[in-house]
N, C-alpha and C positions, 0 to 999 in steps of 0.2 A: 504494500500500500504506500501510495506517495504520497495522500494528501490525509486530512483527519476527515470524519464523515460530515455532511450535513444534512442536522434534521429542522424541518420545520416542525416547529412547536404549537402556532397558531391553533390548530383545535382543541388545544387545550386551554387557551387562552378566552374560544370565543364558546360562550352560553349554548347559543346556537347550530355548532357544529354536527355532524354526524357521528354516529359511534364508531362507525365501517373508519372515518377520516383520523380518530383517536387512536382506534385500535391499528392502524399503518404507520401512524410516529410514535405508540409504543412498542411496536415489533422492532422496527428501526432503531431504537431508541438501545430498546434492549441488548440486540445485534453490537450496538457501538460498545455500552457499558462490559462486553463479556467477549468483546475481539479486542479493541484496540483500548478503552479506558478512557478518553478523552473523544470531544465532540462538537462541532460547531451547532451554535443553534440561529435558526435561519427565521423572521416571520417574526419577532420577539415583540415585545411591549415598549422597548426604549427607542427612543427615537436617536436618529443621528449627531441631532443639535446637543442632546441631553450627553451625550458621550463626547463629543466634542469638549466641552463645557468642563465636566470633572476632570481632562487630561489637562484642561488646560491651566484650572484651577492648581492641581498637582502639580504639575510643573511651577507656576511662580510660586505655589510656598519652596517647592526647595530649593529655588533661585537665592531665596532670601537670606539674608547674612546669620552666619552662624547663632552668632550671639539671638538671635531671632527666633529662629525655631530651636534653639536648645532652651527656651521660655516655657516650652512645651514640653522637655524631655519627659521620658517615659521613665521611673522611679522604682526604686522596691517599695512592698507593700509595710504601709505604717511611717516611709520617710517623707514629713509633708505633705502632699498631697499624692502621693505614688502608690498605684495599687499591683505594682509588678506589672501590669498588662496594657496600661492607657498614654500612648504620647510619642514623643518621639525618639529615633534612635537613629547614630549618626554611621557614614559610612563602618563598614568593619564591627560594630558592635552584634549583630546577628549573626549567629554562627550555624550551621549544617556542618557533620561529621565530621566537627573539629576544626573547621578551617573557618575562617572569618568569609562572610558576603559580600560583594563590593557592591553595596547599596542601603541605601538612606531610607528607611519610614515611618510612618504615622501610622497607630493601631488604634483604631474605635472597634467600638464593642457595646451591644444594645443595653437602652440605659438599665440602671437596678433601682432598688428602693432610697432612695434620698438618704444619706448620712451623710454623716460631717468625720472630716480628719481625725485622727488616722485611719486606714483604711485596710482592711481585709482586702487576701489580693482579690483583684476582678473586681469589687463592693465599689472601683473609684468611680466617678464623673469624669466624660471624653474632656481633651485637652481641643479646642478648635481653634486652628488660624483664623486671622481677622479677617472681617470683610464678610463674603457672602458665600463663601466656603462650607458653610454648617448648614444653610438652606439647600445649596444644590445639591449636596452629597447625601443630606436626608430624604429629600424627594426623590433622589437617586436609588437608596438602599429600598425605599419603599416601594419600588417597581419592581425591585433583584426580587424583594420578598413574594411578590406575584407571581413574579416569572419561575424562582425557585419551589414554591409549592406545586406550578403548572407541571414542571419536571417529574415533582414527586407522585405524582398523580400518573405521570404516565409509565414511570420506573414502576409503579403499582401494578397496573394495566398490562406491562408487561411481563410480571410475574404472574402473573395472572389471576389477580388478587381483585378485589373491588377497586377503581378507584380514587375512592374516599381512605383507605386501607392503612393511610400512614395519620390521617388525621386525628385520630383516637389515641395514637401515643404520642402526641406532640403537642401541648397546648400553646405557646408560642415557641417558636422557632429565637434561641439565643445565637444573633449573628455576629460576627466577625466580618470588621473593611478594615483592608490595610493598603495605604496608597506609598508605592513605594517609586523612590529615583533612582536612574540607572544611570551613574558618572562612567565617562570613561573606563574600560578597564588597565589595568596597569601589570608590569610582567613580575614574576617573583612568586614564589607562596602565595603571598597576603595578595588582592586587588585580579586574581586571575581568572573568577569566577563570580557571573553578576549574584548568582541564588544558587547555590546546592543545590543538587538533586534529593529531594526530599519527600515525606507523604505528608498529605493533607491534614490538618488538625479537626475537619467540620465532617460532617456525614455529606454534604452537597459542596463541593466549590465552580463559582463562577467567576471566571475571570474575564 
């Protein structure tokens, strides 16, 4: 195989559709998840602009001067405001199998119950760039959430399960966004590799 597969998702998307239309991108769908692992999805809920828009947002925060986004670093849980899991991290601090990542990111994480400092890890408040960064990327993640459940609905279907079938053990989905920079790579050990080859932390990723 030379390219990754693509499936249209749309009928799971629309009210309306047919079941005959459901059950063709959850066979497909299937087929992807248990040949190759990975899959394009075609037909989606987000529009162009909306994609456009969070790249572009991503990029000028990490344009922005050190001192700037380390405003936001991401913390151990209990030091000020750091729940181990929320903010930001600078090239080389994320590590896969030992070796340092040459890339820079910001990790949100769906909110929790309101506390105050110090903080249990994961229990923090997202850290957000200024500006309108927190509007776009919320209305952002709220379509991923759409389009993520339309998935699981058809991963269902294709098991051959109802699909409503994942709905009953999941009462809200805890997500994970993490918008990450890719500087230059540089030669040596350290700076040779953007992201490790790694597995996913979430039961669904989209990227």
């Amino acid at each position: 195989m030379t390219s990754l597969p693509v499936i249209d998702i749309s009928p799971f998307l629309d009210p309306n559709s047919s079941f005959s239309s459901r059950l063709e991108t959850a066979r497909c769908l299937d087929n992807a998840c248990r040949t190759v692992g990975f899959f394009y999805l075609s037909s989606h809920n987000i529009p162009p602009s909306t994609l456009h828009k969070i790249l572009s947002l991503a990029h000028s925060f990490f344009a922005l001067p050190a001192s700037e986004k380390g405003s936001l670093r991401l913390l151990p849980a209990g030091v000020s405001d750091g729940d181990g899991a929320r903010g930001y991290q600078t090239i080389g601090e994320n590590v896969t199998q030992g070796k340092r990542d040459w890339h820079e990111g910001l990790d949100l994480y769906r909110p929790v119950p309101a506390t105050k400092p110090p903080y249990s890890p994961i229990m923090g408040t997202n850290k957000w760039p200024p500006g309108e960064f927190r509007e776009v990327y919320e209305a952002y993640i709220e379509k991923l959430l759409i389009l993520g459940k339309a998935v699981m609905s058809a991963i269902a279907l294709g098991l051959g399960e109802r699909e409503d079938y994942f709905e009953g053990l999941v009462n809200e989905s805890f997500w994970v966004m993490r918008a990450n920079g890719y500087p230059p790579l540089q030669s040596g050990d350290d700076g040779g590799i953007s992201c490790g080859e790694h597995t996913g932390i979430t039961l669904l990723d989209i990227v």
